[in-house]
C-alpha positions as CSV (number, residue, x, y, z in Angstrom):
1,X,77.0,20.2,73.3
2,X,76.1,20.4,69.6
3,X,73.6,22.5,69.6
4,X,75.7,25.4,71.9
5,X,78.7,25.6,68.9
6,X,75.7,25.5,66.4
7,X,73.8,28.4,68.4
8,X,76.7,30.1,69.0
9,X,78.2,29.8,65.4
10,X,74.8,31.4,64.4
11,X,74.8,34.3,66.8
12,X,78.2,35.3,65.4
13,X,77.7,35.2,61.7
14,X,74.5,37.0,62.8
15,X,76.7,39.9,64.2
16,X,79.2,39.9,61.6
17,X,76.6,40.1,59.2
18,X,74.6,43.0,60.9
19,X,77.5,45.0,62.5
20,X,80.3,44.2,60.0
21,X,83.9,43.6,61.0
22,X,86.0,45.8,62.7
23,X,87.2,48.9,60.5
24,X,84.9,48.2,58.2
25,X,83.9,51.1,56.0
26,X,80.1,50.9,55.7
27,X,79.0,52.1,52.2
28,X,75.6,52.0,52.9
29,X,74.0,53.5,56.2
30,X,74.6,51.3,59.0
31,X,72.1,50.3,61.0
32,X,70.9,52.4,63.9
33,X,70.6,50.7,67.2
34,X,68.7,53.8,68.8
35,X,66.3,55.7,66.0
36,X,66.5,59.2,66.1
37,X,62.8,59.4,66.9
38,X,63.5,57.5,69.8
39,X,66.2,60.0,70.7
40,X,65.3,63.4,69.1
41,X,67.6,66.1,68.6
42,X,70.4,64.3,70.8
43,X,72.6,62.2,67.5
44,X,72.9,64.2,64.5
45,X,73.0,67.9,65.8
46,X,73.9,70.6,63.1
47,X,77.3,71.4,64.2
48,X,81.1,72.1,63.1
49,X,84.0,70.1,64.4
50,X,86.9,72.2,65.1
51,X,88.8,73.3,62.2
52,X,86.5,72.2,59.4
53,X,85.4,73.8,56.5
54,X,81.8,75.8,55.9
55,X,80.3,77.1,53.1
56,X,78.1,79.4,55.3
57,X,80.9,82.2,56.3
58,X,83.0,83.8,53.1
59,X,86.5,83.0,54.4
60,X,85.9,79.1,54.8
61,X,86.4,78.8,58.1
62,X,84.2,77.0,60.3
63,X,86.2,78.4,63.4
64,X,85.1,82.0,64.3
65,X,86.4,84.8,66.8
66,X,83.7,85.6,69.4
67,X,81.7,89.0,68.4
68,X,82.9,92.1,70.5
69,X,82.1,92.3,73.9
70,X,81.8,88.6,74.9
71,X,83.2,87.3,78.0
72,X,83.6,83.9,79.0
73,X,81.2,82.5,81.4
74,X,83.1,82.6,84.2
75,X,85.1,85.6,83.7
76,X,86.2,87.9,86.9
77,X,84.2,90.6,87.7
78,X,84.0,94.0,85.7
79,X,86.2,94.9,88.5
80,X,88.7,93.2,88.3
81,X,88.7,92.6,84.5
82,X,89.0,96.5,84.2
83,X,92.0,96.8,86.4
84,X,93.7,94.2,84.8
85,X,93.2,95.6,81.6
86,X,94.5,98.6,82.4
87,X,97.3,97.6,83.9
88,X,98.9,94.9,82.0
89,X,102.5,96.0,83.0
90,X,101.7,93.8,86.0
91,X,101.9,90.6,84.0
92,X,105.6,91.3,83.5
93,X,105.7,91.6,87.1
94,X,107.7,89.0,88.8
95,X,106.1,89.9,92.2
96,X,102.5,89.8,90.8
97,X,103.1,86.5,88.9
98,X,105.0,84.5,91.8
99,X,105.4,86.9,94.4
100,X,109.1,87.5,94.7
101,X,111.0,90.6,94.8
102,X,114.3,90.8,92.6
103,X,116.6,88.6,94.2
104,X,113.7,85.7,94.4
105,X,112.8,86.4,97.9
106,X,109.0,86.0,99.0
107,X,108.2,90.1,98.8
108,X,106.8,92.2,101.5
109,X,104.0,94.4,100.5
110,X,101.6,94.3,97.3
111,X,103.0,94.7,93.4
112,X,103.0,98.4,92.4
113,X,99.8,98.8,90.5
114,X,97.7,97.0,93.1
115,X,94.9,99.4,94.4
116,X,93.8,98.2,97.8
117,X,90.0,99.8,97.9
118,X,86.6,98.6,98.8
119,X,85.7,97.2,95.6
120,X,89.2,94.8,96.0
121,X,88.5,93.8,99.2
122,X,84.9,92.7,97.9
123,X,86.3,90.7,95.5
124,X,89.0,89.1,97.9
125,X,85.9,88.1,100.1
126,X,83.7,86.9,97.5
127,X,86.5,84.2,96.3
128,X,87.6,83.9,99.9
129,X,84.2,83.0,100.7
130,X,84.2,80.8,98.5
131,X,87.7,78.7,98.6
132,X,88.9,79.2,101.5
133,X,86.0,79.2,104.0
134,X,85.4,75.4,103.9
135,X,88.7,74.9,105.2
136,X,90.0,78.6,107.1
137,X,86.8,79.6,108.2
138,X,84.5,82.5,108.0
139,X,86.6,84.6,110.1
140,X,90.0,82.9,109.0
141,X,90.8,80.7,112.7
142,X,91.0,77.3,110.8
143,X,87.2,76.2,111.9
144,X,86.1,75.7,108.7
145,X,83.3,73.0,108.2
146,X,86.1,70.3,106.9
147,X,87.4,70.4,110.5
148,X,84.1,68.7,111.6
149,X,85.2,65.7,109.2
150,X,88.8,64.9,110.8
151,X,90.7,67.9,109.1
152,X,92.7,68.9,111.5
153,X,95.8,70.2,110.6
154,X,94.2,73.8,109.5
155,X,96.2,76.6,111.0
156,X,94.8,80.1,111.5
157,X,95.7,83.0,110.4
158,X,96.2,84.6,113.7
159,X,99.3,83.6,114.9
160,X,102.2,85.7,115.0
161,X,103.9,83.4,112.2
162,X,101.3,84.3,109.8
163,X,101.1,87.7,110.7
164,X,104.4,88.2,109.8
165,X,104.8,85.9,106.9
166,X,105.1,88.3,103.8
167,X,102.3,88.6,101.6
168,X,104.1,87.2,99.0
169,X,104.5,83.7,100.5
170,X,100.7,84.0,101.0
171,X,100.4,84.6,97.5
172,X,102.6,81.1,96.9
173,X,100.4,79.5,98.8
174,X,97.3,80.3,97.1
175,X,98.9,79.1,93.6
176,X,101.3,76.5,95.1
177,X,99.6,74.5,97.9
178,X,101.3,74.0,100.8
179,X,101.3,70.4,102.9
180,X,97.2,69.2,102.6
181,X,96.4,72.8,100.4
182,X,95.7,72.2,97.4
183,X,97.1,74.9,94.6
184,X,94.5,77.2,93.7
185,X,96.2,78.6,90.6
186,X,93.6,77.0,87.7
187,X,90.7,78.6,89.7
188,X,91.8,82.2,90.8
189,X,93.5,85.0,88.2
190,X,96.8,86.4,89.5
191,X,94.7,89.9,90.3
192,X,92.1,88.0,92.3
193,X,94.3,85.6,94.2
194,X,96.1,89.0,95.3
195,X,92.6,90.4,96.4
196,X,92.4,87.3,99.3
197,X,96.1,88.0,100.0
198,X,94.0,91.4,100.8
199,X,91.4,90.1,102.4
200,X,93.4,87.6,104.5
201,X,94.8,91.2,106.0
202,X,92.0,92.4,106.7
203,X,90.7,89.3,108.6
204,X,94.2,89.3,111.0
205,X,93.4,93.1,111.4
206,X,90.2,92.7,112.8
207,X,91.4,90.6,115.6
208,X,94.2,93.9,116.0
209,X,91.9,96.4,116.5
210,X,91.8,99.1,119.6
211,X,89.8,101.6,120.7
212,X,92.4,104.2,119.1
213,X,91.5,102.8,115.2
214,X,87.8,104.1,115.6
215,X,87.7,107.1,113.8
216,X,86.7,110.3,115.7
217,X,83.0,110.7,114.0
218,X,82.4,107.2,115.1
219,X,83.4,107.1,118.6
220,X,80.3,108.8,119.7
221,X,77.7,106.5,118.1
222,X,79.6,103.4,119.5
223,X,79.3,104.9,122.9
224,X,83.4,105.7,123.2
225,X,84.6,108.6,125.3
């Protein structure tokens, strides 16, 4: 039993000695554990910590504004980023930010400034596709892969309660949640979660359709009197 306190007093003063006690201030390199030839490039990087000083730039300031023209890795697309840069009255837009008209009602309709086109519709689908698919489906039923894996509580966007539910409440959804949703505001901009609101309609429209909303030049190539 003597020689475990020995060995044990030993290994202590051994670690004291090497490591130093805690909050030490070391005055003289302290010993590195993993060289940096055993680790190149990965410990002592030249780099700035935020809001520290450098010699290099004339102001002082380590901190720099990006040069013209950069855009943050996963920015929207030239699209959308165009629109919204021309039209930044929408931001003060109580519809476009939450959806709700004047007297705080879910609101019918898209915000004034809102272009439904092609190129909108593109970008609804493209982030559609990617949200909302796992869980609503390619064609917006509620079969999305999750239902293979016990979801089951996915409705689809083709019942009359939907249908009718302003597009406004849609838009809630998408940033709120609702019941096993999760809110989707951290990953879509206001403009693009407005472009699935889009493309949400257009998916409940396609399951509308009638021979009548063929247009004339296409009724003969599909065959239709």
């Amino acid at each position: 039993m003597r020689n475990v306190y020995l060995v044990t007093l030993f290994l202590v003063v051994l670690i004291v000695s090497v490591f130093g006690f805690r909050g030490q201030i070391f005055t003289t390199p302290p010993i590195d554990v993993f060289p940096e030839w055993a680790f190149p490039g990965m410990k002592r990087q030249p780099k700035f910590r935020p809001q520290s000083a450098s010699l290099f730039f004339a102001d002082g300031r380590a901190d720099r504004l990006p040069p013209p023209g950069v855009v943050q890795a996963d920015a929207p697309t030239a699209y959308a980023t165009a629109r919204e840069r021309t039209a930044d009255q929408l931001y003060l837009s109580e519809q476009f930010n939450r959806g709700k008209d004047a007297q705080a009602q879910f609101a019918a309709g898209f915000p004034a400034g809102v272009t439904i086109d092609r190129p909108f519709l593109d970008l609804g689908r493209a982030r559609y596709t990617t949200y909302c698919t796992p869980c609503h489906g390619m064609v917006g039923d509620g079969n999305g892969i999750t239902k293979q894996y016990g979801m089951g509580t996915t409705p689809t966007y083709h019942d009359d309660r939907l249908r009718k539910m302003p597009e406004g409440e849609i838009y809630n959804t998408i940033v709120n949640g609702k019941n096993t949703m999760l809110p989707y505001a951290d990953k879509l901009t206001p403009h693009e979660r407005w472009a699935v609101v889009a493309y949400v309609r257009a998916l409940q429209r396609t399951q509308l359709g009638t021979v009548a909303d063929v247009p004339a030049a296409q009724k003969s190539e599909l065959g239709i009197p």
